[in-house]
GUKE-927147 format. One record per residue (C-alpha): residue number from 0; residue in one letter; chain; x, y, z. Coordinates in steps of 0.001 Angstrom, whole numbers, plus 500000, padded with zeros to 6 digits. Each point is the difference from the previous one (the first is absolute). Layout:
BEGIN
<node i="NUM" aa="A" ch="A" x="X" y="Y" z="Z"/>
...
END
This chain:
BEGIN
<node i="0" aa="X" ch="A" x="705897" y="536449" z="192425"/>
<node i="1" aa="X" ch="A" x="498190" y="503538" z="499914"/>
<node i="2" aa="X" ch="A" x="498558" y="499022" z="496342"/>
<node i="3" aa="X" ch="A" x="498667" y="496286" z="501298"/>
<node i="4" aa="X" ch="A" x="498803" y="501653" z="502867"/>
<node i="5" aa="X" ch="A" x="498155" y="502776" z="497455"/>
<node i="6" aa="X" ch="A" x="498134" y="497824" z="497844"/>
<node i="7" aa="X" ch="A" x="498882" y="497883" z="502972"/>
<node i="8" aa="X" ch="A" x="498372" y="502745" z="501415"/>
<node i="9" aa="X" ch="A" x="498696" y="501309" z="496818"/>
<node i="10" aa="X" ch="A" x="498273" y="496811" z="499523"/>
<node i="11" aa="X" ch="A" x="498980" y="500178" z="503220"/>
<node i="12" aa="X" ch="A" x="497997" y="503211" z="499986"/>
<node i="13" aa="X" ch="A" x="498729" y="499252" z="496507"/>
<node i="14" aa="X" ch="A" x="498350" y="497390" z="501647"/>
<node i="15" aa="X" ch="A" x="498515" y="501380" z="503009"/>
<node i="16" aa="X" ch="A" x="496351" y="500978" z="500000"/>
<node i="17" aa="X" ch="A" x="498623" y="503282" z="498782"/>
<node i="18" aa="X" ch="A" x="499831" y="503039" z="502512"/>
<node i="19" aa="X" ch="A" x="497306" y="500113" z="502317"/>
<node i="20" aa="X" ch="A" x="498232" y="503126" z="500878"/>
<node i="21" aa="X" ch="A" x="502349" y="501034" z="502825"/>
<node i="22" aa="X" ch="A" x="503074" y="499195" z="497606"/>
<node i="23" aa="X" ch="A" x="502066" y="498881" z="502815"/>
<node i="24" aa="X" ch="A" x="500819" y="496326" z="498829"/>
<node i="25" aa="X" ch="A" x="501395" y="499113" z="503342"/>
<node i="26" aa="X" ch="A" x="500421" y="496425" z="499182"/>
<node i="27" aa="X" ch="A" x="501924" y="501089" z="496291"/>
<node i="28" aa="X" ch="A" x="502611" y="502129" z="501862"/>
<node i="29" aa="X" ch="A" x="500396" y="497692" z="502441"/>
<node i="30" aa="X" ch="A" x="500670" y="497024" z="497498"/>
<node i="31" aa="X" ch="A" x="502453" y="502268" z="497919"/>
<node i="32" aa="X" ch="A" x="501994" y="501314" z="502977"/>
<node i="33" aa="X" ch="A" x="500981" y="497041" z="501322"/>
<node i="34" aa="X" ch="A" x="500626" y="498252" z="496938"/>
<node i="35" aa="X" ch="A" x="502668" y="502838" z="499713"/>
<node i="36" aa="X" ch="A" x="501294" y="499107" z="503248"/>
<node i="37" aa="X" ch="A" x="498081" y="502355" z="502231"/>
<node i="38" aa="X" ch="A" x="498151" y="497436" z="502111"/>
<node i="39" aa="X" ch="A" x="500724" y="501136" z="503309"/>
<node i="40" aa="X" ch="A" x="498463" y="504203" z="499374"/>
<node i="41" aa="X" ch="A" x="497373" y="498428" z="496897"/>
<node i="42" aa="X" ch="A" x="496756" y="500104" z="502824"/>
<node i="43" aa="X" ch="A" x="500725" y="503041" z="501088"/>
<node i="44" aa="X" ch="A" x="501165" y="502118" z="496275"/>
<node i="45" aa="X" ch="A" x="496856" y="498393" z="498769"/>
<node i="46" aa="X" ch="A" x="497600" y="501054" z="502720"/>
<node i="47" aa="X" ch="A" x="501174" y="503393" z="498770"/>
<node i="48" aa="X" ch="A" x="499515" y="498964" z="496030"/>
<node i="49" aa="X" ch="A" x="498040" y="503790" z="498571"/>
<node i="50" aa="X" ch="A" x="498323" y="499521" z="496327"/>
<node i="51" aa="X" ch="A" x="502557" y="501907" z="497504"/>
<node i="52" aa="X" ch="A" x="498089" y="500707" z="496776"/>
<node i="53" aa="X" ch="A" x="502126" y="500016" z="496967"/>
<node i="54" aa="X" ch="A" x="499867" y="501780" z="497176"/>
<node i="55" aa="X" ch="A" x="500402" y="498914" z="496485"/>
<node i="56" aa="X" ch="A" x="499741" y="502849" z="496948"/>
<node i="57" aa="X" ch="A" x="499001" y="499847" z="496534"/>
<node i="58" aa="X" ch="A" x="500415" y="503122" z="498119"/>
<node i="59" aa="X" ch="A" x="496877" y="501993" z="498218"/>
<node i="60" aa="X" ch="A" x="500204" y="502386" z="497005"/>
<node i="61" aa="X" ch="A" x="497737" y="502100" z="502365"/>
<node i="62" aa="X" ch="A" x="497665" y="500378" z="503037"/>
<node i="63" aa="X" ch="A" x="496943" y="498027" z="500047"/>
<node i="64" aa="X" ch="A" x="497093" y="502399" z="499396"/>
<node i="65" aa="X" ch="A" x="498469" y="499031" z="503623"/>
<node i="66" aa="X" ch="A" x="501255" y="502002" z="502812"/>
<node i="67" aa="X" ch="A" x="501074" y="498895" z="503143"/>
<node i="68" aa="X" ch="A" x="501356" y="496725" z="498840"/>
<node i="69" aa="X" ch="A" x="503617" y="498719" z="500699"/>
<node i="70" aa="X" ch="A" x="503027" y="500477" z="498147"/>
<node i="71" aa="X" ch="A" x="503437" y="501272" z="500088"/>
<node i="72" aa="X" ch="A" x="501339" y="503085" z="498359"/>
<node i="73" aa="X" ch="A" x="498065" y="501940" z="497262"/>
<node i="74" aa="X" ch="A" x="497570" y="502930" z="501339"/>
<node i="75" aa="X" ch="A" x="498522" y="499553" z="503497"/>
<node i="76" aa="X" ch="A" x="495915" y="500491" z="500806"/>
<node i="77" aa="X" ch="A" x="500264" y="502508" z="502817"/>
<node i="78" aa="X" ch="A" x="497190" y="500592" z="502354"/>
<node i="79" aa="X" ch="A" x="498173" y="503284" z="498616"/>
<node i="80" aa="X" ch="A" x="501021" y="502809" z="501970"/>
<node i="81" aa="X" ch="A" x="503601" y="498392" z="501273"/>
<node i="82" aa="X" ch="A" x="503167" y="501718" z="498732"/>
<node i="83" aa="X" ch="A" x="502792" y="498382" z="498415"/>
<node i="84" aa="X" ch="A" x="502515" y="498998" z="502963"/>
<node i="85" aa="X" ch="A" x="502784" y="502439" z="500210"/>
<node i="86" aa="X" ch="A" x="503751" y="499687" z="501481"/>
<node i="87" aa="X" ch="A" x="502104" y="503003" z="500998"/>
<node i="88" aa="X" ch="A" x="497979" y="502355" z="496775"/>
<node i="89" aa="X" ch="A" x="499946" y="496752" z="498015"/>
<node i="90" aa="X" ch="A" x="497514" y="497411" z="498452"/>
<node i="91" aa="X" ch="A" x="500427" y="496168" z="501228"/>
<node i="92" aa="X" ch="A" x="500347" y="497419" z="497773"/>
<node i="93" aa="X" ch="A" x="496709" y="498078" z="499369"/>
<node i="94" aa="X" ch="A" x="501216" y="496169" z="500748"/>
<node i="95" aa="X" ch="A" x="496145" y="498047" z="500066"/>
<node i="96" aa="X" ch="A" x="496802" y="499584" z="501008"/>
<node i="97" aa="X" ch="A" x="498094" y="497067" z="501474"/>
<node i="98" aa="X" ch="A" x="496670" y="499049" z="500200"/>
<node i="99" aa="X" ch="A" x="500112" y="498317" z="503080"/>
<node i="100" aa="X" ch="A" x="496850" y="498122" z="499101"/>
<node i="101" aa="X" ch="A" x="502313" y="497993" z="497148"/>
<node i="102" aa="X" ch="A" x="502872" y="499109" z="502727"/>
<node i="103" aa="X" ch="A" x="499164" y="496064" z="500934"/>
<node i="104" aa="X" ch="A" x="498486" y="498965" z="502685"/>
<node i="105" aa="X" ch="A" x="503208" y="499926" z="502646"/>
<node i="106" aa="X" ch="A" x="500016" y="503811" z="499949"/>
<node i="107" aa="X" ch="A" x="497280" y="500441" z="501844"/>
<node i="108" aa="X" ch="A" x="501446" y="503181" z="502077"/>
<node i="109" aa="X" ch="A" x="499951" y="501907" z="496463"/>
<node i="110" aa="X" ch="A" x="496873" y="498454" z="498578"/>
<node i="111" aa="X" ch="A" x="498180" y="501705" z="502942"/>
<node i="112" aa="X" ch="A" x="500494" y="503058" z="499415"/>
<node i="113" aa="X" ch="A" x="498581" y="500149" z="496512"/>
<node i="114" aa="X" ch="A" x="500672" y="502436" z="497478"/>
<node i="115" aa="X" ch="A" x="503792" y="500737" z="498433"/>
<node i="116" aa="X" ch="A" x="502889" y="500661" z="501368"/>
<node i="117" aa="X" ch="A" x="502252" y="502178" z="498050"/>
<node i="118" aa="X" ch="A" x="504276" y="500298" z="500403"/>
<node i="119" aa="X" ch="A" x="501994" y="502463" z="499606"/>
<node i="120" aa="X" ch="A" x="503379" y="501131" z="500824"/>
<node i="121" aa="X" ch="A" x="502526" y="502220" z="498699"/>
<node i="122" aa="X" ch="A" x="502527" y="499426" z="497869"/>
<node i="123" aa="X" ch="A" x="503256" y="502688" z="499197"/>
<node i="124" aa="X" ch="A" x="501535" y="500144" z="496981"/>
<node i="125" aa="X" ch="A" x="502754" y="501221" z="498200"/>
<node i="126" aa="X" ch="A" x="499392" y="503097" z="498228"/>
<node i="127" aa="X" ch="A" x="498446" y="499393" z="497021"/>
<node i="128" aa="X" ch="A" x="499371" y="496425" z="500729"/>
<node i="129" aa="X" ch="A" x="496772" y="498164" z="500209"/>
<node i="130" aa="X" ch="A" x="500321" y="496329" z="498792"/>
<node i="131" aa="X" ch="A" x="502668" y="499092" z="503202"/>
<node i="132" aa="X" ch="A" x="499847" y="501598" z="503229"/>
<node i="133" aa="X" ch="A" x="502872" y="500457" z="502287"/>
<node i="134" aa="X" ch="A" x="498074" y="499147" z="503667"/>
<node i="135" aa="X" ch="A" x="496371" y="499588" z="501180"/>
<node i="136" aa="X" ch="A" x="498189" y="499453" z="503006"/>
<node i="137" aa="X" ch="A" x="500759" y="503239" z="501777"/>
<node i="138" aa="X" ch="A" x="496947" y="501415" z="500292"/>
<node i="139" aa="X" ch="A" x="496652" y="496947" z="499146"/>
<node i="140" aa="X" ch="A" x="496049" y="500057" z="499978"/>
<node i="141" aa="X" ch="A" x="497154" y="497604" z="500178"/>
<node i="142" aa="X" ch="A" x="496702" y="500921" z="498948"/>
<node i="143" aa="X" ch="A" x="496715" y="498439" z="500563"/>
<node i="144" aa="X" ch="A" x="497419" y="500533" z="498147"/>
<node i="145" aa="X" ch="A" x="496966" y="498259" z="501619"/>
<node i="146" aa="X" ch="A" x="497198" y="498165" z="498065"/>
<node i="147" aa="X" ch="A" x="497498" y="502342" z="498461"/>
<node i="148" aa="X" ch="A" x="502659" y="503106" z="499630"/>
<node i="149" aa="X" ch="A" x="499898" y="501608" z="497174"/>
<node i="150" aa="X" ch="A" x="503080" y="499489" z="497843"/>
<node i="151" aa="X" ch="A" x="502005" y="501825" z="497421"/>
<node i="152" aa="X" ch="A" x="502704" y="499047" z="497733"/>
<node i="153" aa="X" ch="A" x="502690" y="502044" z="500051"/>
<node i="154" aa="X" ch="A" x="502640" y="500924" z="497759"/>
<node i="155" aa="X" ch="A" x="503666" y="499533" z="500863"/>
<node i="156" aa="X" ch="A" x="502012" y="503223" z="501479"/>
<node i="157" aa="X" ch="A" x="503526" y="500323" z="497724"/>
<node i="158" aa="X" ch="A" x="502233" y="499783" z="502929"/>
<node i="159" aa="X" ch="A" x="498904" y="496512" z="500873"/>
<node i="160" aa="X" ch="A" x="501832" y="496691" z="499060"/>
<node i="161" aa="X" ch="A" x="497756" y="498889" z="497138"/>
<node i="162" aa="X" ch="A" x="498880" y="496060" z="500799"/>
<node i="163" aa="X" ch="A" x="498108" y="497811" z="497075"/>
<node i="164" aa="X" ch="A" x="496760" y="498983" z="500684"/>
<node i="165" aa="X" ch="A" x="500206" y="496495" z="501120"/>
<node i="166" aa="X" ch="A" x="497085" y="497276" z="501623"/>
<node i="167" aa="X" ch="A" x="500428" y="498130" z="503004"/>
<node i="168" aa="X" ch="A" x="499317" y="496466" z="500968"/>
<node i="169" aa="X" ch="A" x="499992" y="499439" z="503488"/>
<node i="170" aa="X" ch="A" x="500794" y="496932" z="502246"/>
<node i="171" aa="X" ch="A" x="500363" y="499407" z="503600"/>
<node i="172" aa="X" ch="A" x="502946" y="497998" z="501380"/>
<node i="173" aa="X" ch="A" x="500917" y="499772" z="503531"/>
<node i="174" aa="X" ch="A" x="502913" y="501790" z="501280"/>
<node i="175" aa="X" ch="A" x="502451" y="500069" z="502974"/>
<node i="176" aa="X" ch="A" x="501966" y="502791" z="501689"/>
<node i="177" aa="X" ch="A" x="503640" y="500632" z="498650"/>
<node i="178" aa="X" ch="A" x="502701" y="500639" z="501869"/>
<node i="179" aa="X" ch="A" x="500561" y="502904" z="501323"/>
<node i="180" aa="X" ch="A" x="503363" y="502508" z="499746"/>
<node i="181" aa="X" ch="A" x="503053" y="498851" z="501051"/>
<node i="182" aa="X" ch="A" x="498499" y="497594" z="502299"/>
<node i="183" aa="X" ch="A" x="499449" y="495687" z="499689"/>
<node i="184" aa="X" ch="A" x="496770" y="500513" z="500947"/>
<node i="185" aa="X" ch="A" x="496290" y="500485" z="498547"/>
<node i="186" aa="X" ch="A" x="498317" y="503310" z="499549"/>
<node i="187" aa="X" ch="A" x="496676" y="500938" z="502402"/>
<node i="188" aa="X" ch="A" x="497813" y="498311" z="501274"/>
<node i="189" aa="X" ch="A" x="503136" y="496520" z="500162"/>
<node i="190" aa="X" ch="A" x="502964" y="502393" z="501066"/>
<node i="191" aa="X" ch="A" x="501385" y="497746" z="502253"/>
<node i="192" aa="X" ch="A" x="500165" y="496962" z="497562"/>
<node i="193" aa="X" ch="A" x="503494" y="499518" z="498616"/>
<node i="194" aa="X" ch="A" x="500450" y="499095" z="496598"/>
<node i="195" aa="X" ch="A" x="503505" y="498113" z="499304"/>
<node i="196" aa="X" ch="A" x="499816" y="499358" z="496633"/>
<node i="197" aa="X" ch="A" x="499314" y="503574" z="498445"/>
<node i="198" aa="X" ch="A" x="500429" y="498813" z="495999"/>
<node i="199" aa="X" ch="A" x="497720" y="496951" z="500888"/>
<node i="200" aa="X" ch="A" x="497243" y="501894" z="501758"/>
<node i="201" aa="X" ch="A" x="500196" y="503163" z="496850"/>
<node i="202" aa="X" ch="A" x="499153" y="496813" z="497627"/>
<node i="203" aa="X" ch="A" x="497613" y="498372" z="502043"/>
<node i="204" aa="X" ch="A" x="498006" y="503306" z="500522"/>
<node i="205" aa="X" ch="A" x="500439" y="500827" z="495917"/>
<node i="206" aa="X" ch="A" x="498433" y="496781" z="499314"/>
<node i="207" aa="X" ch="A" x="496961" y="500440" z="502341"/>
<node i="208" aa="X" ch="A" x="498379" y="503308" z="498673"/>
<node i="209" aa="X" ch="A" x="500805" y="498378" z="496559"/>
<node i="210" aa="X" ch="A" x="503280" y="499158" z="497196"/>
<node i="211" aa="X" ch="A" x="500951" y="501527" z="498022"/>
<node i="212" aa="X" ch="A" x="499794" y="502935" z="502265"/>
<node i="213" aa="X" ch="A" x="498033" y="502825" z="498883"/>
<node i="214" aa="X" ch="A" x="501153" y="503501" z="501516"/>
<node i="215" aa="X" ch="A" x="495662" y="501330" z="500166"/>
<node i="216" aa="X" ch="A" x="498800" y="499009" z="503311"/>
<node i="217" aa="X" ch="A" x="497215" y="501145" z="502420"/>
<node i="218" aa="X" ch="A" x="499385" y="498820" z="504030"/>
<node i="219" aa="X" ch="A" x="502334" y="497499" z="501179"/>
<node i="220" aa="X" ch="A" x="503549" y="501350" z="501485"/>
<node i="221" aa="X" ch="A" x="502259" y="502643" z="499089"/>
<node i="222" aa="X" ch="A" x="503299" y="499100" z="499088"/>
<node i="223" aa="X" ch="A" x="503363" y="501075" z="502147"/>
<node i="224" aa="X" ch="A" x="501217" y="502577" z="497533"/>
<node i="225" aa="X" ch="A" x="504043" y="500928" z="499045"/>
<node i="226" aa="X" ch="A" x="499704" y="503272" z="501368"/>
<node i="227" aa="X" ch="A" x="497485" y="500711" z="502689"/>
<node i="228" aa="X" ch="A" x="498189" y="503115" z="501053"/>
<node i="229" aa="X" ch="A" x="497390" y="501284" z="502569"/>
<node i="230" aa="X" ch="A" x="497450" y="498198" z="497890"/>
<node i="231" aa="X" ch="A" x="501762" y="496888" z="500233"/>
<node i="232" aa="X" ch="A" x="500819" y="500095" z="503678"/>
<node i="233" aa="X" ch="A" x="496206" y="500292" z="500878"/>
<node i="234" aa="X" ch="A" x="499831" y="495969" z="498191"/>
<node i="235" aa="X" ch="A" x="502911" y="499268" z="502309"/>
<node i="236" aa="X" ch="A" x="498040" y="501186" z="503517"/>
<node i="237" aa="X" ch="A" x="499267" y="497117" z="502603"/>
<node i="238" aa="X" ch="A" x="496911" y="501743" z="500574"/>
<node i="239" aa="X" ch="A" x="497390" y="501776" z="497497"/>
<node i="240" aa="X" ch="A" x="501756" y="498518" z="497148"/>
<node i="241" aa="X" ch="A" x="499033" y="501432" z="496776"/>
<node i="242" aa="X" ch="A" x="498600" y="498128" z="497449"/>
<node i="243" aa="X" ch="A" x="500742" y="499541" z="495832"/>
<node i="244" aa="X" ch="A" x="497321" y="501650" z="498286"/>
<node i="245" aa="X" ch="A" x="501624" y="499582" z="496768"/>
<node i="246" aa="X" ch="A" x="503242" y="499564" z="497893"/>
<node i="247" aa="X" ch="A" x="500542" y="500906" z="496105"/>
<node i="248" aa="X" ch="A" x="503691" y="499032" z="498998"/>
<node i="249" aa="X" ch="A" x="502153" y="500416" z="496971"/>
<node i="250" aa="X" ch="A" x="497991" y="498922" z="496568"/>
<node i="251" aa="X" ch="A" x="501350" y="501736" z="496594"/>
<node i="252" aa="X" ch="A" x="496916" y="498764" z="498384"/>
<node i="253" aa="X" ch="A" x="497984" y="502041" z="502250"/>
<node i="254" aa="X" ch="A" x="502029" y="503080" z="500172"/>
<node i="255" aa="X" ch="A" x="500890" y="499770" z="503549"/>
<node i="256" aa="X" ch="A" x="504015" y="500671" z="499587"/>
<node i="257" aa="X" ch="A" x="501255" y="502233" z="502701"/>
<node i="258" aa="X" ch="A" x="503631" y="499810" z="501451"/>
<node i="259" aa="X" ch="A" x="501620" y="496470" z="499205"/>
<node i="260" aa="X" ch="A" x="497181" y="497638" z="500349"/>
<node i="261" aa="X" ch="A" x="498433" y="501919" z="502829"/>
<node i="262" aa="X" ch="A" x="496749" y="498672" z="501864"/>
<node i="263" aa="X" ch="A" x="497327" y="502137" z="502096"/>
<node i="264" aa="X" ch="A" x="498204" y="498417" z="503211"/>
<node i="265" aa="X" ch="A" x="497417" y="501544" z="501420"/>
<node i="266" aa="X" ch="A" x="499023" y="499366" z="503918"/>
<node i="267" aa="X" ch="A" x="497000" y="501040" z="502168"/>
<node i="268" aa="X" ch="A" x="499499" y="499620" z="503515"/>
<node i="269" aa="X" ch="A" x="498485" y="497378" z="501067"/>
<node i="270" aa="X" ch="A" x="497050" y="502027" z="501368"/>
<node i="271" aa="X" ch="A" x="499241" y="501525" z="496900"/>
<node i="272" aa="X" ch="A" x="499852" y="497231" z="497757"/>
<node i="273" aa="X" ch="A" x="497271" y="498599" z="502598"/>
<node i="274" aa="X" ch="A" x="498231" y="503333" z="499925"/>
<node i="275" aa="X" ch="A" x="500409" y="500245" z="495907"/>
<node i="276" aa="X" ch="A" x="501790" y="503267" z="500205"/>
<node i="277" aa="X" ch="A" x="503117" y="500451" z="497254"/>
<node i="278" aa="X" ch="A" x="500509" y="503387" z="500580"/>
<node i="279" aa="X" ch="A" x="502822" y="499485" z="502242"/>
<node i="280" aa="X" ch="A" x="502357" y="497561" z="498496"/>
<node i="281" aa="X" ch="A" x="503778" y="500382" z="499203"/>
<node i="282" aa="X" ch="A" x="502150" y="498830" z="497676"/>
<node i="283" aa="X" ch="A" x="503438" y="498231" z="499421"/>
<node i="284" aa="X" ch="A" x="502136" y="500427" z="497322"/>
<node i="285" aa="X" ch="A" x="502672" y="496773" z="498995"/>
<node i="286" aa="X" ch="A" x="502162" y="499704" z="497265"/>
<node i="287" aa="X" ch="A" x="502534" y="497153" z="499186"/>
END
């Protein structure tokens, strides 16, 4: 029943109209969640719909020779002047940049702010290990570099996880909220819809920001993770939720191996995204 019910819905979203600016695609989510048997919450979940970009890689031989232009891995373009972000005496891990002027049209609350955004976060190792790390996420950094800075590209520290330089393609999908911990109903702003179906609603969700999933996302929600933290319990509030700035997940042909298939979100408040300040955001750490 679950695969009949999968390839209707594929077909389904394959055949709904491009993204409009806003990204929502109200009438899409509402079409897909009731043919998955959510009628009765679809109005309301979809009201809610956020633009998810996705993010699909292709891998370089090396940086493109223009600076300030998106990509995962490789050497970042820091703003002249900034210092590499440090954790507890040591270097981050450079995860990507964006040019937020190359994100489509739906992700208009990056595209405003102009510039690149850098990521970071740190990543420990074993001793003597730099091709697998053991965690991440416990200390994380967003830079912006606004239009017109000055940029330099800067070489790799040796006690960072090494990523290959890879290209993304970007595409916005609408996305819901997932459910949140230990509970049958949705994460903020819909916590008191219940969910009954939980494996129904995963798929459903999975096949609206896009199949086969891809584990690179920006905007949209944050997922409920396996092991929560103070980061995570600020996307579970009733009130000032924070938001998903941005997730990079498990990818061996981008480098990005750290516990056993382990996955970094990073959330902002709500505030800050409006105000375009990244200075501030956390991180959570997920592995399988």
């Amino acid at each position: 029943m679950l695969r009949v019910l999968s390839s209707f819905l594929l077909l389904l979203l394959l055949a709904a109209p491009s993204a409009r600016a806003d990204g929502f695609r109200e009438r899409e989510v509402r079409d897909a969640l009731t043919a998955a048997g959510f009628g009765k919450i679809a109005s309301r979940v979809a009201g809610a719909a956020r633009p998810v970009v996705t993010v699909d890689l292709a891998q370089r031989k090396r940086e493109p020779a223009a600076l300030g232009t998106s990509r995962f891995g490789g050497r970042p373009d820091l703003p002249a002047g900034a210092a590499w972000p440090m954790c507890k005496g040591e270097h981050q891990t450079f995860l990507a940049q964006i040019r937020v002027r190359e994100l489509p049209g739906g992700a208009r609350e990056l595209r405003r702010l102009g510039g690149t955004l850098l990521f970071f976060t740190h990543v420990e190792f074993e001793e003597g290990e730099r091709d697998y790390g053991l965690y991440g996420g416990e200390c994380t950094t967003v830079l912006h570099a606004r239009a017109g800075t000055t940029l330099r590209r800067t070489a790799l520290p040796g006690d960072t996880l090494r990523m290959r330089p890879s290209r993304p393609r970007f595409t916005a999908r609408p996305d819901v909220p997932d459910l949140a911990l230990d509970k049958d109903t949705l994460m903020g702003p819909l916590h008191k819809v219940k969910v009954a179906d939980w494996e129904r609603w995963f798929e459903v969700r999975d096949l609206l920001r896009g199949k086969p999933r891809l584990e690179h996302v920006l905007l949209g929600y944050s997922r409920a993770p396996n092991g929560g933290d103070d980061c995570s319990e600020r996307a579970e509030r009733a009130r000032d939720t924070w938001r998903h700035l941005f997730t990079i997940g498990p990818d061996d042909k981008l480098g990005f191996n750290v516990a056993d298939a382990g996955a970094l979100q990073i959330l902002i408040a709500p505030a800050d995204l409006r105000a375009g300040r990244v200075d501030r955001v956390c991180g959570v750490f997920d592995s399988a």
